[in-house]
C-alpha positions in Angstrom: 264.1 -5.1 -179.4 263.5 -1.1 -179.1 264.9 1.1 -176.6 261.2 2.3 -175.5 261.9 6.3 -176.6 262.9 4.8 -179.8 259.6 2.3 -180.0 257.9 5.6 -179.4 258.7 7.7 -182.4 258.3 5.1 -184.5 254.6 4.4 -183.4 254.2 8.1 -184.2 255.4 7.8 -187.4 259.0 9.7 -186.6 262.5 8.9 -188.2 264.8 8.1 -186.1 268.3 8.8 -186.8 271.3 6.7 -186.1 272.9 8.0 -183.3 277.1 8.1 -182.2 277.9 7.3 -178.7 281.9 8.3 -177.7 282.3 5.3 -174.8 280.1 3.1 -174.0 280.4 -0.9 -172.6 279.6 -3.7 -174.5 279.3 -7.0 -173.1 279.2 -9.9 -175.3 278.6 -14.1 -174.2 278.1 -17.5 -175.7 277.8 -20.9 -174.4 281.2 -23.0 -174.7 280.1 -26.5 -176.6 276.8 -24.7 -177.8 277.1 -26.8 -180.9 277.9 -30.2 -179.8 275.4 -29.5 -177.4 272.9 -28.9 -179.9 273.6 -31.7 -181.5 273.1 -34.0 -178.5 269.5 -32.1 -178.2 266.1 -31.8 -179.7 265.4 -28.5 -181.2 262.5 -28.2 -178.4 264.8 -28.6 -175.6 267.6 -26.1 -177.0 264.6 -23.9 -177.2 263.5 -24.7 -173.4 267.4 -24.2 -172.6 268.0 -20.8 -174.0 265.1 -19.5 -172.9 265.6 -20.8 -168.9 269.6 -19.3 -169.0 268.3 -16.2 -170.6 265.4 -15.6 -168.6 267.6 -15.8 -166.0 269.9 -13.1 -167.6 267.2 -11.0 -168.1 266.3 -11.2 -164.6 269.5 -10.1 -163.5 269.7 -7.5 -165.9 267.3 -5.8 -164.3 268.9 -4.5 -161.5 271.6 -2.6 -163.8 272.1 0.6 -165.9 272.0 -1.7 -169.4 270.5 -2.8 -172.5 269.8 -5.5 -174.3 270.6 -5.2 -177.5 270.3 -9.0 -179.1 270.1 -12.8 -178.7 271.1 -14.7 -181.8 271.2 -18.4 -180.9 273.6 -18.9 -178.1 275.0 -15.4 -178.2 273.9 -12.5 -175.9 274.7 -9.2 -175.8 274.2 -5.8 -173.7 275.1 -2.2 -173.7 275.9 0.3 -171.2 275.9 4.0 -171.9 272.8 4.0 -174.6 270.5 4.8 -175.8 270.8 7.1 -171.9 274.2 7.8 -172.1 275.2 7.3 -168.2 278.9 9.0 -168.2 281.4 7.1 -166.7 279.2 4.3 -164.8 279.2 2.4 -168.5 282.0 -0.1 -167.4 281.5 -0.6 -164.1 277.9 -1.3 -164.8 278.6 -4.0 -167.6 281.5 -5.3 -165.0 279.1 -5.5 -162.2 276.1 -7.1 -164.0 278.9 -9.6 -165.7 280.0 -11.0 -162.9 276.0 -11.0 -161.5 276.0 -13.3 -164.2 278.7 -15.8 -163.4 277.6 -15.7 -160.0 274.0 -16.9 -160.8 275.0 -19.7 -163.6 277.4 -21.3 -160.8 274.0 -23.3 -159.8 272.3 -23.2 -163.4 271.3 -26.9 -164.5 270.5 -27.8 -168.5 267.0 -29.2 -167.9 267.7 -32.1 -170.3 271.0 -32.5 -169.3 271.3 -32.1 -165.4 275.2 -34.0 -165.6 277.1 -31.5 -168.4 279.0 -29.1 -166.9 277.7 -25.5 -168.2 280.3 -23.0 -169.4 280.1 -19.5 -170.7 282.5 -17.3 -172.1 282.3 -13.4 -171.6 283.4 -10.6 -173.5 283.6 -6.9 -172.5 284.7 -3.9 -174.6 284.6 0.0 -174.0 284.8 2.7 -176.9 282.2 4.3 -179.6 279.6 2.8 -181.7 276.9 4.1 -183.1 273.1 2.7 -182.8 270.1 3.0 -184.9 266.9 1.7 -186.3 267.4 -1.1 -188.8 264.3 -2.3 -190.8 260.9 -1.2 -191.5 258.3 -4.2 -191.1 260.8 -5.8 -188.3 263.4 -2.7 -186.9 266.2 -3.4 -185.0 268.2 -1.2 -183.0 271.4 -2.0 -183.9 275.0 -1.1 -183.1 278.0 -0.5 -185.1 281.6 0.2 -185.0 284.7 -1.4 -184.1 283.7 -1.8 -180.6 281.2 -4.3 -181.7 283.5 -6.4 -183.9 
């Protein structure tokens, strides 16, 4: 995943430097019981899960001031204040989509597993990191700093 100006300038063959960011939001979230769920679960419909629940993140996403940055198994995360930096609204737009987000997984059903109760635990941090291109034949736009750890 590329922030598009980024994606840009490295179609046309640009560098693009790593980049520091004084406050942004960072919202981090994982499933509670990911692995025991997984283990109750075919590989096809842990696949089918993640991709309904984050579907329906990115959906909701949408209507925010944020980005993306990964999804590594159960985990999701998403920034506020880059790669636009967006001043102050960094928190309240990570704080707002958040609770979006526990709003719309109140009614959210495991396809395979109507019964189990879903839970989710959130994250949210505010301070500096800096971002940048990772990678040649697969780039990354990653972040870094203690804000991320």
């Amino acid at each position: 995943m590329l922030p598009p100006s980024v994606a840009d300038s490295l179609r046309r063959g640009q560098s693009v430097e790593a980049e520091s960011f004084d406050a942004v939001t960072v919202f981090f979230s994982d499933i509670v019981g990911f692995t025991k769920l997984s283990s109750q679960s075919t590989p096809l419909q842990i696949t089918e899960f993640l991709n309904d629940l984050f579907t329906l993140f990115d959906a909701t996403l949408e209507s925010y001031d944020v980005y993306k940055i990964e999804t590594i198994g159960d985990a999701y995360m998403v920034v506020s204040g880059l790669p636009i930096r967006n001043e102050d609204r960094h928190a309240s737009e990570i704080a707002s989509m958040a609770l979006n987000l526990l709003d719309e997984i109140k009614n959210f059903k495991i396809r395979h597993m109507p019964n189990e109760k879903f839970m989710m635990r959130i994250g949210v941090h505010s301070g500096p990191v800096c971002a940048g291109v990772v990678g040649i034949k697969m780039p990354r736009y990653c972040l870094f700093g203690k804000s991320i750890q």
